[in-house]
PyMOL Python script that loads the backbone (N, CA, C, O; Angstrom):
from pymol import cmd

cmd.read_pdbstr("""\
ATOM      1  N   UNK A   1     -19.932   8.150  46.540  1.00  0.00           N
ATOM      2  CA  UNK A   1     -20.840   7.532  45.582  1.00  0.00           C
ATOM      3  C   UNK A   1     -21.686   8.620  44.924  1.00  0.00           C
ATOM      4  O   UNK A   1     -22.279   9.438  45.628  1.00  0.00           O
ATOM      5  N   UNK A   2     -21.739   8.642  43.918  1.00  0.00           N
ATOM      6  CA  UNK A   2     -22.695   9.576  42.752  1.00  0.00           C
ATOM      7  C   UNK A   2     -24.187   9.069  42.509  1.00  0.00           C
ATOM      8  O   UNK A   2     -24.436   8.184  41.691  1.00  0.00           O
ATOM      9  N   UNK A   3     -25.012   9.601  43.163  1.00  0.00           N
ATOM     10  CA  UNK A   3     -26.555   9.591  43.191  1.00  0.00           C
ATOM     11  C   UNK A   3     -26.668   9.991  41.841  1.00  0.00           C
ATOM     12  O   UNK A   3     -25.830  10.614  41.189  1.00  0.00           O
ATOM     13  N   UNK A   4     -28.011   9.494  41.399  1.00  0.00           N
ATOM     14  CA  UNK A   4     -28.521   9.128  39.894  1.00  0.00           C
ATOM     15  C   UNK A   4     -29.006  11.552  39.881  1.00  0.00           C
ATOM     16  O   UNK A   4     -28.834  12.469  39.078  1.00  0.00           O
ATOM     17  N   UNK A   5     -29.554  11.416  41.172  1.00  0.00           N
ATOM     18  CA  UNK A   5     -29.832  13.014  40.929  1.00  0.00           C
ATOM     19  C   UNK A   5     -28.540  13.954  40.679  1.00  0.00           C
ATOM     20  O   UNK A   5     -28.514  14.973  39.989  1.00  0.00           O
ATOM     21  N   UNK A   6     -27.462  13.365  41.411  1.00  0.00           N
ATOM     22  CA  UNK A   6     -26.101  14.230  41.597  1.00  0.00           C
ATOM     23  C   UNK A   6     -25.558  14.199  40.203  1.00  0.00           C
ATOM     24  O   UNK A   6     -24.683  15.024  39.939  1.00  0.00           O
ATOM     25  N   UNK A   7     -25.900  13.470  39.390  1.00  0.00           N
ATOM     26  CA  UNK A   7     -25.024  13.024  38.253  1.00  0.00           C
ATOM     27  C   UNK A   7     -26.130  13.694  36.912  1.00  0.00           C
ATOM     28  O   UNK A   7     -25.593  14.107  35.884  1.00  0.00           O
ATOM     29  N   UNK A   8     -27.350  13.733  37.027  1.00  0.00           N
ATOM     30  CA  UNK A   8     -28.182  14.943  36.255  1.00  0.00           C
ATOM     31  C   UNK A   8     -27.627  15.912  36.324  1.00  0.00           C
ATOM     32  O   UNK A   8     -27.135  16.487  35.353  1.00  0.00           O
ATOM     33  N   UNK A   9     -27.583  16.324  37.552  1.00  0.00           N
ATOM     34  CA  UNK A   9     -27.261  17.935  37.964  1.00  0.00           C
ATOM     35  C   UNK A   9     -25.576  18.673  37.635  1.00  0.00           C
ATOM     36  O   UNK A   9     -25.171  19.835  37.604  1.00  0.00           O
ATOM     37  N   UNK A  10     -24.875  17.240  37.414  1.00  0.00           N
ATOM     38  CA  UNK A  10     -23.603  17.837  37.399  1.00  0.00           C
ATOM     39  C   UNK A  10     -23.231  17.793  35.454  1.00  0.00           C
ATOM     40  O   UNK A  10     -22.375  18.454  34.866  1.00  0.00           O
ATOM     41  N   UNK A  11     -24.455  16.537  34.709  1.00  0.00           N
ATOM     42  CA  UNK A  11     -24.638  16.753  33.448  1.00  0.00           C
ATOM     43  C   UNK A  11     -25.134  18.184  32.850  1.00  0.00           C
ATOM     44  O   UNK A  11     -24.721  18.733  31.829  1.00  0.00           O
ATOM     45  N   UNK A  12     -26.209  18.676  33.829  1.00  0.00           N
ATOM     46  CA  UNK A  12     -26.652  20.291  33.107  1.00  0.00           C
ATOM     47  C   UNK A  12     -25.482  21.397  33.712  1.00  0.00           C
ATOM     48  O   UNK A  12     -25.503  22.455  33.084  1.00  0.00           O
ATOM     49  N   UNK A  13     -24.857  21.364  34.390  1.00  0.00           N
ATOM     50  CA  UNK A  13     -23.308  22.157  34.698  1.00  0.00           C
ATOM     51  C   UNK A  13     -22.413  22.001  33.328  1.00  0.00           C
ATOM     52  O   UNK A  13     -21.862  22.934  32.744  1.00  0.00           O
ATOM     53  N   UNK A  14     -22.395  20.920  33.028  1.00  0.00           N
ATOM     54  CA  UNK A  14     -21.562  20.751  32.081  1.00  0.00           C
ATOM     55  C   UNK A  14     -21.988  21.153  30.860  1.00  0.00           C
ATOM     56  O   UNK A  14     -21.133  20.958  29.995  1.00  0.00           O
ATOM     57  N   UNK A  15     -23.096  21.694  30.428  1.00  0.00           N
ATOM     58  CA  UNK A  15     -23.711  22.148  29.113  1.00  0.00           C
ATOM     59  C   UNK A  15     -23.516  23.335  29.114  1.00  0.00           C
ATOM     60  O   UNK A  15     -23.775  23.813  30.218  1.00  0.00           O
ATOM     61  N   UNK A  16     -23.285  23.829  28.621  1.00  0.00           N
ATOM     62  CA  UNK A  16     -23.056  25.557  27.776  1.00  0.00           C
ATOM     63  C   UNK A  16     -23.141  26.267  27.289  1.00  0.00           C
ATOM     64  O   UNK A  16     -22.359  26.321  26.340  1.00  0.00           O
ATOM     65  N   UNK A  17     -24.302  27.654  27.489  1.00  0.00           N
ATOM     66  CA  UNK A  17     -24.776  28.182  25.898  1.00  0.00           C
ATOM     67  C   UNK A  17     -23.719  27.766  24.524  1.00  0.00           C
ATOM     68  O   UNK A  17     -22.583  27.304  24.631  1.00  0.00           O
ATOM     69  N   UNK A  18     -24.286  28.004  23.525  1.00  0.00           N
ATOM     70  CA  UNK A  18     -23.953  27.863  22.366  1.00  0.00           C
ATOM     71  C   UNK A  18     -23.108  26.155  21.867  1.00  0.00           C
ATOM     72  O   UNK A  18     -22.295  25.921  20.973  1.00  0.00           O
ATOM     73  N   UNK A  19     -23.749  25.238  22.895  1.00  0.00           N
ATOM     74  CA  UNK A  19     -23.016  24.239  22.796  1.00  0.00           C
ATOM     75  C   UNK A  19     -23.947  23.475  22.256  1.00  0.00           C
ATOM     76  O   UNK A  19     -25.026  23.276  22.815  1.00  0.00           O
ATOM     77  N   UNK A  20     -23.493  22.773  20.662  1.00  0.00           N
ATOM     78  CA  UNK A  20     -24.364  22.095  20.023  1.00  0.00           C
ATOM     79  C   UNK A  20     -24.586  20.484  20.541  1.00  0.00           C
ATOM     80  O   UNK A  20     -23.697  19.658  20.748  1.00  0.00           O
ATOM     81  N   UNK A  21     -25.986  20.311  20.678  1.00  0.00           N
ATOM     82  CA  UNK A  21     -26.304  19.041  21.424  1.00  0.00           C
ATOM     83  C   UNK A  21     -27.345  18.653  20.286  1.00  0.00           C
ATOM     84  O   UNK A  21     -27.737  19.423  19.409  1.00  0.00           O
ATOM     85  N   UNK A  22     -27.754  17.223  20.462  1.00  0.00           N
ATOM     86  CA  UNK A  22     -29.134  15.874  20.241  1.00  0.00           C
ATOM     87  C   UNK A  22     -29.587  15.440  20.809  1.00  0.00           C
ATOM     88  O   UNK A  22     -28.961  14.621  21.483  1.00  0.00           O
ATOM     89  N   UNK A  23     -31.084  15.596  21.051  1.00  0.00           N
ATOM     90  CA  UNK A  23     -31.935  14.235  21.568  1.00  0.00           C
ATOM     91  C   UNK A  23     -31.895  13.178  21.373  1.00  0.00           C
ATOM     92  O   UNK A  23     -32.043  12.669  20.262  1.00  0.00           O
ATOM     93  N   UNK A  24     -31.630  12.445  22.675  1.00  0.00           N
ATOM     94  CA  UNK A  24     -31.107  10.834  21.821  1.00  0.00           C
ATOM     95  C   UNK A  24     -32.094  10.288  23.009  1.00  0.00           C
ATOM     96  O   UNK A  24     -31.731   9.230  23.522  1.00  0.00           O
ATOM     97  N   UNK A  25     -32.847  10.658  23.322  1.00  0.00           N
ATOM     98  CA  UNK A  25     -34.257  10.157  24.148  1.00  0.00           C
ATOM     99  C   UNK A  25     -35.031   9.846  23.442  1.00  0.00           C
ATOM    100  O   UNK A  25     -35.916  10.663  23.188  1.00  0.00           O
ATOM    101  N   UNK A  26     -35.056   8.580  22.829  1.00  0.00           N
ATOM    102  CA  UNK A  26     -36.274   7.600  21.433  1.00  0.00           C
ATOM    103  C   UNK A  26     -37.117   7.894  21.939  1.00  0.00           C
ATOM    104  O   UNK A  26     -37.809   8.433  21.075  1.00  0.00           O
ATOM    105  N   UNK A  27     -37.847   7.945  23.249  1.00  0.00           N
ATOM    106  CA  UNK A  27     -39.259   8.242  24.029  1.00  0.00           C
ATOM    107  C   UNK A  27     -39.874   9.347  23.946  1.00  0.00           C
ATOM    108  O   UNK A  27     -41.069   9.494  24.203  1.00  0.00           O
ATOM    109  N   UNK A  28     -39.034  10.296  23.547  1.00  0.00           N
ATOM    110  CA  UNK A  28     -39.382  11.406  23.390  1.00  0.00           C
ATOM    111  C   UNK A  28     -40.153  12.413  22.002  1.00  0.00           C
ATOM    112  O   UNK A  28     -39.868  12.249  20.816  1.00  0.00           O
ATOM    113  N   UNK A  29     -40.717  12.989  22.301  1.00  0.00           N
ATOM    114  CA  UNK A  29     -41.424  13.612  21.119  1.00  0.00           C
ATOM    115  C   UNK A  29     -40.445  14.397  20.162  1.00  0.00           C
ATOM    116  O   UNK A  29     -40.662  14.390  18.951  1.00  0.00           O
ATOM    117  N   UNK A  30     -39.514  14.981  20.623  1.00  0.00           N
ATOM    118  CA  UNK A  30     -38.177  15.740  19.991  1.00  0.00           C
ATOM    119  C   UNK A  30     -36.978  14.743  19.516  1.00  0.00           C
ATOM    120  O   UNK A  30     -35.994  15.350  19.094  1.00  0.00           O
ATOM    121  N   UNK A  31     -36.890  13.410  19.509  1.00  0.00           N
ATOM    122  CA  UNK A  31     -36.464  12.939  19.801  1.00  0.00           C
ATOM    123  C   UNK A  31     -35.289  13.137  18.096  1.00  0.00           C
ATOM    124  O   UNK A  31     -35.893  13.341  17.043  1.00  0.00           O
ATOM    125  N   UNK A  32     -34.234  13.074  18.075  1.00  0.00           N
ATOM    126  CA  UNK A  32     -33.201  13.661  16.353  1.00  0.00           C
ATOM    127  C   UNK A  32     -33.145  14.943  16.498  1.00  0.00           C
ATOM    128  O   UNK A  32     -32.429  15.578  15.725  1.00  0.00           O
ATOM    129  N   UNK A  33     -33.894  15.627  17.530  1.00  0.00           N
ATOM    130  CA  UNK A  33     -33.923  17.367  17.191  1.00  0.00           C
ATOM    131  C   UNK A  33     -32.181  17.345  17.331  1.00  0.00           C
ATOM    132  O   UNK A  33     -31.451  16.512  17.869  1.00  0.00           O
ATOM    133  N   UNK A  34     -31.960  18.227  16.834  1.00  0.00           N
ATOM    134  CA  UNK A  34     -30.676  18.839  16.710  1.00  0.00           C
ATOM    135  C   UNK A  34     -30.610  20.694  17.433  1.00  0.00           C
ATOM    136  O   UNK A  34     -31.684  21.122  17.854  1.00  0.00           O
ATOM    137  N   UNK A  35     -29.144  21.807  17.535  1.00  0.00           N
ATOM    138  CA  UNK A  35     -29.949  22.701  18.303  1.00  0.00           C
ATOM    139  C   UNK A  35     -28.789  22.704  18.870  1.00  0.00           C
ATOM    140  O   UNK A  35     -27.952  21.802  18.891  1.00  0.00           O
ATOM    141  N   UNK A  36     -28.750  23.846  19.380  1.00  0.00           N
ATOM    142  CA  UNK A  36     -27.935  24.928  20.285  1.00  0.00           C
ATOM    143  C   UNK A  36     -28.324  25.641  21.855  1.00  0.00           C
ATOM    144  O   UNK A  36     -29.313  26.305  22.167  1.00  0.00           O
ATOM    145  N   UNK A  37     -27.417  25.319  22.489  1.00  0.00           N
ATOM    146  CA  UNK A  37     -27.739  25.657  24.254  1.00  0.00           C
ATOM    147  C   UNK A  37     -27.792  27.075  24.137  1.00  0.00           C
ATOM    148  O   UNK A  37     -26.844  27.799  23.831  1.00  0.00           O
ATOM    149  N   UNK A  38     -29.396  27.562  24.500  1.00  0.00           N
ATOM    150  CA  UNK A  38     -29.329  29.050  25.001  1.00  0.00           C
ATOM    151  C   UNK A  38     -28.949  29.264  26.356  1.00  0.00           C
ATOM    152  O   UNK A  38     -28.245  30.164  26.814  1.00  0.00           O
ATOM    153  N   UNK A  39     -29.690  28.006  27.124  1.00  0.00           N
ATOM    154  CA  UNK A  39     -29.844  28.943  28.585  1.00  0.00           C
ATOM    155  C   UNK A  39     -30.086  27.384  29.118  1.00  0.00           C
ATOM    156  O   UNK A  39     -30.687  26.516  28.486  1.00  0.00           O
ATOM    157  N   UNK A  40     -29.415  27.218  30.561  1.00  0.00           N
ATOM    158  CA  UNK A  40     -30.517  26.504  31.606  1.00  0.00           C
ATOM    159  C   UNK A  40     -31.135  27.588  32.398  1.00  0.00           C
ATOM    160  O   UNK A  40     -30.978  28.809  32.414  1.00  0.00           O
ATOM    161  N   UNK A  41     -32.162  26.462  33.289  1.00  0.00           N
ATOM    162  CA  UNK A  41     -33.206  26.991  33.630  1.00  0.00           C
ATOM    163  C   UNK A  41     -32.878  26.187  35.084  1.00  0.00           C
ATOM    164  O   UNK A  41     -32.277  25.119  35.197  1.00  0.00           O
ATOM    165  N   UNK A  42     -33.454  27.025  36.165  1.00  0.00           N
ATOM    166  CA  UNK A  42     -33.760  26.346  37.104  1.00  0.00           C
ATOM    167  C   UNK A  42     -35.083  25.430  36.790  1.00  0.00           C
ATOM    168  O   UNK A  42     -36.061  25.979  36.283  1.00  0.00           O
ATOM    169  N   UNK A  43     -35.109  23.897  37.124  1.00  0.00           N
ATOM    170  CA  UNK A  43     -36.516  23.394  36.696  1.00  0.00           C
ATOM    171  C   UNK A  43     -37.311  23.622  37.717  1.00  0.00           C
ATOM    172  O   UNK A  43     -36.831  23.650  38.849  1.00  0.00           O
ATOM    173  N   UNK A  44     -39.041  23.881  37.444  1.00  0.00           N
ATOM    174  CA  UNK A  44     -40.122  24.094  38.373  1.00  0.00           C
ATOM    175  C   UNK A  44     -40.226  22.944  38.931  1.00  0.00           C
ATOM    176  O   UNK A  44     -39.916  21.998  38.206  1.00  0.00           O
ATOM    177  N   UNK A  45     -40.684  22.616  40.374  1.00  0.00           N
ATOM    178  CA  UNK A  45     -40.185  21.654  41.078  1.00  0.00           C
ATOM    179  C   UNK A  45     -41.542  20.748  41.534  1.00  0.00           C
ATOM    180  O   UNK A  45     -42.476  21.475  41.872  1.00  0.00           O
ATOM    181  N   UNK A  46     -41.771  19.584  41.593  1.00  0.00           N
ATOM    182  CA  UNK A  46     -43.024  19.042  41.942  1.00  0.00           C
ATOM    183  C   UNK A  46     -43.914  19.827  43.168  1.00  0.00           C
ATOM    184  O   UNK A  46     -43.174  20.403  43.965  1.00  0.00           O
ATOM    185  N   UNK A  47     -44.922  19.914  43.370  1.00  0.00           N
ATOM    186  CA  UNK A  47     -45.847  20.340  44.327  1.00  0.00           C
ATOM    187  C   UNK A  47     -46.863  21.693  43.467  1.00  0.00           C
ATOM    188  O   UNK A  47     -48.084  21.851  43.478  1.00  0.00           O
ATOM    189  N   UNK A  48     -45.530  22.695  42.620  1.00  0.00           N
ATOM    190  CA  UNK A  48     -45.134  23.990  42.057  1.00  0.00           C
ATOM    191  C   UNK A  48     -47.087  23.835  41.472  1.00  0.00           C
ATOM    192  O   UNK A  48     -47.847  22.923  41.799  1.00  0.00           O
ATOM    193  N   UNK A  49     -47.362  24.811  40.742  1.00  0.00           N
ATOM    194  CA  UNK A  49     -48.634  25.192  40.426  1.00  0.00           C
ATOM    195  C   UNK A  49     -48.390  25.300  39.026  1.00  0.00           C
ATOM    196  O   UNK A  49     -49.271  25.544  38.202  1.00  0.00           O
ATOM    197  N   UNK A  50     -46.657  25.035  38.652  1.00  0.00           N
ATOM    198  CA  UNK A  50     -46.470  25.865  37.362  1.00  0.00           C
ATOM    199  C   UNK A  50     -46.136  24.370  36.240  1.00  0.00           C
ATOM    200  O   UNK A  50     -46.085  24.353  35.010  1.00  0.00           O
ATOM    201  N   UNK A  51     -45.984  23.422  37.061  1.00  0.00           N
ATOM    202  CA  UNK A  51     -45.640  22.246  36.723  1.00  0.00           C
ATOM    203  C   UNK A  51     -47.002  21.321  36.438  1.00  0.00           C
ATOM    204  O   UNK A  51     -47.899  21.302  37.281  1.00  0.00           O
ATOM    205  N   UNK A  52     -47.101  20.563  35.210  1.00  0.00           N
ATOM    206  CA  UNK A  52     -48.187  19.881  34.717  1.00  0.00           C
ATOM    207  C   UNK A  52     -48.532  18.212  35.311  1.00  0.00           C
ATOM    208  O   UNK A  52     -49.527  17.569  35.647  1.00  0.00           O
ATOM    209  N   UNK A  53     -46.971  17.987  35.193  1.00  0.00           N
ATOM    210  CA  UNK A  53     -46.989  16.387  35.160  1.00  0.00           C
ATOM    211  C   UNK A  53     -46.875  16.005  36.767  1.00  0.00           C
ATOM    212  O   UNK A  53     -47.088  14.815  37.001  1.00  0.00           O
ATOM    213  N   UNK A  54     -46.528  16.958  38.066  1.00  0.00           N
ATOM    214  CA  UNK A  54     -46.559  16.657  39.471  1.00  0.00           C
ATOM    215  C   UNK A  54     -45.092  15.485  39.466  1.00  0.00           C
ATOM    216  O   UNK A  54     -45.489  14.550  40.161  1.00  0.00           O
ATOM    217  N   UNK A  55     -44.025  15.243  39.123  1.00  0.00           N
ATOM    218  CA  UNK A  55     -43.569  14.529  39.376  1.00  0.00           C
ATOM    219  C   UNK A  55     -41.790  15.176  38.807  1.00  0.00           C
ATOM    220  O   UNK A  55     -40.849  14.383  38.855  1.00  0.00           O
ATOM    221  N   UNK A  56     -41.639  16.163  38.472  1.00  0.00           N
ATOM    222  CA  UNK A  56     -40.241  16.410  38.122  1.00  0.00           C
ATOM    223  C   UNK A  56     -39.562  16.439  39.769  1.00  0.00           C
ATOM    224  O   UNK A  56     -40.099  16.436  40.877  1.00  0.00           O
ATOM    225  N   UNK A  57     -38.336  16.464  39.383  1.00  0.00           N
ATOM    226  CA  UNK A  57     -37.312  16.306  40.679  1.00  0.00           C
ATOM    227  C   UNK A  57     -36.406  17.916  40.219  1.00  0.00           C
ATOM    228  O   UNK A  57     -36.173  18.518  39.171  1.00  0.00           O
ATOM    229  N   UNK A  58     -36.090  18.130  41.794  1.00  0.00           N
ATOM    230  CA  UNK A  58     -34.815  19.323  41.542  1.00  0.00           C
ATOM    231  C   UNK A  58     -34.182  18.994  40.062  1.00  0.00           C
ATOM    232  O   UNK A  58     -34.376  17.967  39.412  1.00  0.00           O
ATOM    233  N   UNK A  59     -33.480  19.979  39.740  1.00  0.00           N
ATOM    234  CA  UNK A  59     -32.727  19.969  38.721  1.00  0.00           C
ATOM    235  C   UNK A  59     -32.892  21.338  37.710  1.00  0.00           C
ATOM    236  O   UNK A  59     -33.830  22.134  37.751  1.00  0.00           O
ATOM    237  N   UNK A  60     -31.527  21.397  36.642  1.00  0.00           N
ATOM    238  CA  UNK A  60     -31.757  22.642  35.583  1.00  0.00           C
ATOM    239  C   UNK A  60     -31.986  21.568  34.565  1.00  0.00           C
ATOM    240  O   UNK A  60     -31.740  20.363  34.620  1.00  0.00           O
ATOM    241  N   UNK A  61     -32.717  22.575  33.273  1.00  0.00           N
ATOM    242  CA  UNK A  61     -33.465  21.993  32.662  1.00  0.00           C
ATOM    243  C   UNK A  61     -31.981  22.744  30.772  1.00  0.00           C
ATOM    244  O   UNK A  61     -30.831  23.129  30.983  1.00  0.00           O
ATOM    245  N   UNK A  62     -32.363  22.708  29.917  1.00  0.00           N
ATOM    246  CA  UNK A  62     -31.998  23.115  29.122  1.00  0.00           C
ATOM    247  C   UNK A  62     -32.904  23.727  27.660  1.00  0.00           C
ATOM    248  O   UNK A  62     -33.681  23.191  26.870  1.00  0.00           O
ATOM    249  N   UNK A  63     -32.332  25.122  27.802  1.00  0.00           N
ATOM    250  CA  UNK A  63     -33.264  25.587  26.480  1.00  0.00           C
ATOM    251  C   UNK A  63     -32.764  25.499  25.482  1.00  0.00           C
ATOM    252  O   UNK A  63     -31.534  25.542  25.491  1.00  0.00           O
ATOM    253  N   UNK A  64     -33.449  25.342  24.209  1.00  0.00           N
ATOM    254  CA  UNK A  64     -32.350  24.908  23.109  1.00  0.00           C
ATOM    255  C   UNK A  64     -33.039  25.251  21.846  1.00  0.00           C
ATOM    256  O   UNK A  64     -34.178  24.847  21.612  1.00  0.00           O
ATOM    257  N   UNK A  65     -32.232  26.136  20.873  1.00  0.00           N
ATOM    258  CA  UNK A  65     -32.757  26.485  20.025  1.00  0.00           C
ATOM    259  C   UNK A  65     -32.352  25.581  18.716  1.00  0.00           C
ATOM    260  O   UNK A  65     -31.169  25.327  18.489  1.00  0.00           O
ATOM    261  N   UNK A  66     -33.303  25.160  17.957  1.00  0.00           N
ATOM    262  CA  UNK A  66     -33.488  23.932  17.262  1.00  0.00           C
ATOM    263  C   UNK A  66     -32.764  24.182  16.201  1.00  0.00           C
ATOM    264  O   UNK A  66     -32.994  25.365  15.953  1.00  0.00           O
ATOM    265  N   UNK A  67     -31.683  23.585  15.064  1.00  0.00           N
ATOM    266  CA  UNK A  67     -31.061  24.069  14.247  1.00  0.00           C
ATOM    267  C   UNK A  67     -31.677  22.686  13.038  1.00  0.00           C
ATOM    268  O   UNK A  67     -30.966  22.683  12.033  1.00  0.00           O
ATOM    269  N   UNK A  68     -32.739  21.662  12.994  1.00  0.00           N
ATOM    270  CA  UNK A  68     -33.069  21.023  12.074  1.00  0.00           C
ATOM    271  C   UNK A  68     -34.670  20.449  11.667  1.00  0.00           C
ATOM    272  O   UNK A  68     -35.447  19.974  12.495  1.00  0.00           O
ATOM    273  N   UNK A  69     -34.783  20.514  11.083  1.00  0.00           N
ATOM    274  CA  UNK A  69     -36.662  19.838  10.808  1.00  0.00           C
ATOM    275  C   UNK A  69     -36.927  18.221  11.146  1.00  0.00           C
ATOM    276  O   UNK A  69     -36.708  17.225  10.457  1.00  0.00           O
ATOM    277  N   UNK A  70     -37.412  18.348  12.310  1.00  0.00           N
ATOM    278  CA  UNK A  70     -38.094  17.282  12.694  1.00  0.00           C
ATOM    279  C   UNK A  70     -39.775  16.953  12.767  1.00  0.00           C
ATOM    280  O   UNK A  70     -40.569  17.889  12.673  1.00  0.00           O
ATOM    281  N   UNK A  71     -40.131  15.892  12.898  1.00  0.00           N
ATOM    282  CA  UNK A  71     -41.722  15.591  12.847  1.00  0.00           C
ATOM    283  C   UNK A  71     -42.259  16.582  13.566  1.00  0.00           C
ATOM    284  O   UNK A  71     -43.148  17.254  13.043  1.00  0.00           O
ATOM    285  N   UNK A  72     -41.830  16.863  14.886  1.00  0.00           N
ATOM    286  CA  UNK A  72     -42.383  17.791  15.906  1.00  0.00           C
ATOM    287  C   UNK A  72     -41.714  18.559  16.324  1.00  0.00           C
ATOM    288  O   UNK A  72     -42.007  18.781  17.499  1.00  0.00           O
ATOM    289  N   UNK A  73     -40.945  19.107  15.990  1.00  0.00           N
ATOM    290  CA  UNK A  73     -39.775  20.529  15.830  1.00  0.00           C
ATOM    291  C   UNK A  73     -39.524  20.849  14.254  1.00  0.00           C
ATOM    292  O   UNK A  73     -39.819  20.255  13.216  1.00  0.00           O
ATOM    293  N   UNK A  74     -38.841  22.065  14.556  1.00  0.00           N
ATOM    294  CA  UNK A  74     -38.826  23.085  13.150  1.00  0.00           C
ATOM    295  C   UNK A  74     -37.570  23.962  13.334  1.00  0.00           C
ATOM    296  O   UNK A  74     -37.454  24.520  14.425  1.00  0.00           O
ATOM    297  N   UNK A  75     -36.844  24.106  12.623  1.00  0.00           N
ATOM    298  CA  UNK A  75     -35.418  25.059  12.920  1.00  0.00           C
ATOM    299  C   UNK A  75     -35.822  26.151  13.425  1.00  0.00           C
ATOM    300  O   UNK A  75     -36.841  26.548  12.860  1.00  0.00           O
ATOM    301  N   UNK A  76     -35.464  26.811  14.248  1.00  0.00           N
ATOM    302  CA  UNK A  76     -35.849  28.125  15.016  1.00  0.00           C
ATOM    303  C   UNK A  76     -36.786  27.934  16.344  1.00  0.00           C
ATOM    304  O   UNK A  76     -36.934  28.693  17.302  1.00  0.00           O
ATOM    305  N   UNK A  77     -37.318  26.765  16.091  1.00  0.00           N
ATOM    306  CA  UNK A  77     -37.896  26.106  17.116  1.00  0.00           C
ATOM    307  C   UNK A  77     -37.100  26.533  19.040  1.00  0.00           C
ATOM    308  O   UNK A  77     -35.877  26.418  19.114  1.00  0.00           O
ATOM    309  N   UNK A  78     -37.670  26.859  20.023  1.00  0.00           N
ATOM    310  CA  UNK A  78     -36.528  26.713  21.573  1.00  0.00           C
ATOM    311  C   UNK A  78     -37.775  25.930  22.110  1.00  0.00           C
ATOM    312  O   UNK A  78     -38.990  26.118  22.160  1.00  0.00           O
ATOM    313  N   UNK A  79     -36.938  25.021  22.465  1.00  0.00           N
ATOM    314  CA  UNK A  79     -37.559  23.454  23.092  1.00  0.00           C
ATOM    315  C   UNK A  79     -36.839  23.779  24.589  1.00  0.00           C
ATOM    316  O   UNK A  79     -35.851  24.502  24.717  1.00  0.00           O
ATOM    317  N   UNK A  80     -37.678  22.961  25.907  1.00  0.00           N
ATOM    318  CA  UNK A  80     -36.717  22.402  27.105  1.00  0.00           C
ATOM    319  C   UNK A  80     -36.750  21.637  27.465  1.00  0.00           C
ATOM    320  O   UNK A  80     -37.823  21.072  27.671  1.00  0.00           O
ATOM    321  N   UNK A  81     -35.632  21.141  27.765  1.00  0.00           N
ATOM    322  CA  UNK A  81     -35.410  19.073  27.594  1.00  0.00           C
ATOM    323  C   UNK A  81     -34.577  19.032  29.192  1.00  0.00           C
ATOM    324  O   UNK A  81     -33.788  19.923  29.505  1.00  0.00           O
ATOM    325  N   UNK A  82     -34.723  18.500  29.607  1.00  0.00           N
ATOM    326  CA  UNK A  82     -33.681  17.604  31.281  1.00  0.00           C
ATOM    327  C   UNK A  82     -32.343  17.561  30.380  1.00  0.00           C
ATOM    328  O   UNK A  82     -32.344  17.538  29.150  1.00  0.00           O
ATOM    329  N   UNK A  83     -31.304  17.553  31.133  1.00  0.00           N
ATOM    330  CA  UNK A  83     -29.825  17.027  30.458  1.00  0.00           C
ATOM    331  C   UNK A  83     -29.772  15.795  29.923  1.00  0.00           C
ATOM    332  O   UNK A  83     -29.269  15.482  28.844  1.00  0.00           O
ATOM    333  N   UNK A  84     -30.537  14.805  31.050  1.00  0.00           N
ATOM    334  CA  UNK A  84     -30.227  13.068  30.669  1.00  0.00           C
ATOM    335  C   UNK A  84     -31.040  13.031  29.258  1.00  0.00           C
ATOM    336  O   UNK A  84     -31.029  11.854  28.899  1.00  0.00           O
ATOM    337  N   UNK A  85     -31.657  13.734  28.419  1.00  0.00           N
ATOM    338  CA  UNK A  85     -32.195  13.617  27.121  1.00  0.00           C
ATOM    339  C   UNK A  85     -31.614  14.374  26.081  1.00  0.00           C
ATOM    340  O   UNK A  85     -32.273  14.531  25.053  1.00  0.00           O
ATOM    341  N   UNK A  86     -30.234  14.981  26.199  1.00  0.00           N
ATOM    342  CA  UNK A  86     -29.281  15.275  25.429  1.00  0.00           C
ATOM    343  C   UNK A  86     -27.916  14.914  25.414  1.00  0.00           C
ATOM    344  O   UNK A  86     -27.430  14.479  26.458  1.00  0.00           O
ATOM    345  N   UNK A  87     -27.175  15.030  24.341  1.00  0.00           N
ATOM    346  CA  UNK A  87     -26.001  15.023  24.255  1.00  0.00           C
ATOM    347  C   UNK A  87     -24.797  15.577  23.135  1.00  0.00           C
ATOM    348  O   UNK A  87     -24.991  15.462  21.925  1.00  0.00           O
ATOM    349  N   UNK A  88     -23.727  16.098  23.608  1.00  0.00           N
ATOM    350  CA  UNK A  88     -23.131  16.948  22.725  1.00  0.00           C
ATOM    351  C   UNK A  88     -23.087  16.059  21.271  1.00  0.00           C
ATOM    352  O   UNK A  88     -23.159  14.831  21.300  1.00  0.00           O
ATOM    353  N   UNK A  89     -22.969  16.770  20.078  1.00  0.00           N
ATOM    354  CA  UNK A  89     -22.614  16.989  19.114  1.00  0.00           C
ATOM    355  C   UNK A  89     -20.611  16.670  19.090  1.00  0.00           C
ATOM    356  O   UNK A  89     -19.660  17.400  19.367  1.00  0.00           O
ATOM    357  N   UNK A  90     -20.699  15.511  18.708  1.00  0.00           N
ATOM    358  CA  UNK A  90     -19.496  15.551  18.041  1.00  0.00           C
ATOM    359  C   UNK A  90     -18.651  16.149  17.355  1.00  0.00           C
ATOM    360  O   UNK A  90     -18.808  15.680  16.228  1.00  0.00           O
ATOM    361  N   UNK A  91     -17.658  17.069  17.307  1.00  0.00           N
ATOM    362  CA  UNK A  91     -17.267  17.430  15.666  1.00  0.00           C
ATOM    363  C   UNK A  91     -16.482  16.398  15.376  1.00  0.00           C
ATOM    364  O   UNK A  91     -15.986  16.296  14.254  1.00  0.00           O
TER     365      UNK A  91
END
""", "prot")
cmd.dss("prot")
cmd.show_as("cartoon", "prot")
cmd.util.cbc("prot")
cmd.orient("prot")
């Protein structure tokens, strides 16, 4: 059986620098950004000193350099989003 965490974690494996993705997280402040995989990240982990919100879970995170103008992004923009708030780009 595939845990809701196992299945994050095996979504940011599957992302790839230079692999064009979208925010399709409506909740989100980035949410239409468009953008290119630089890097994951190991994410900072709840308890951490470096973490704001006290509540993230294990996991890699994704950096992403923004390729369109949004309300709250700007092309050139590098945003980091969880996997479950992206998804590839179609061609």
């Amino acid at each position: 059986m595939l845990t809701f965490k196992k299945f994050y974690e095996m979504k940011s494996l599957d992302a790839h620098p230079g692999d064009e993705v979208e925010n399709i997280n409506k909740d989100c402040e980035h949410y239409g950004v468009k953008g290119v995989i630089k890097r994951t990240e190991k994410r900072k982990e709840k308890r951490s000193d470096k973490v704001d919100n006290k509540h993230n879970v294990p996991g890699r995170d994704l950096v992403i350099r923004v390729t369109n103008n949004t309300k709250n992004a700007k092309e050139g923009d590098e945003i980091t989003k969880s996997a479950e708030q992206i998804e590839p780009i179609k061609k």
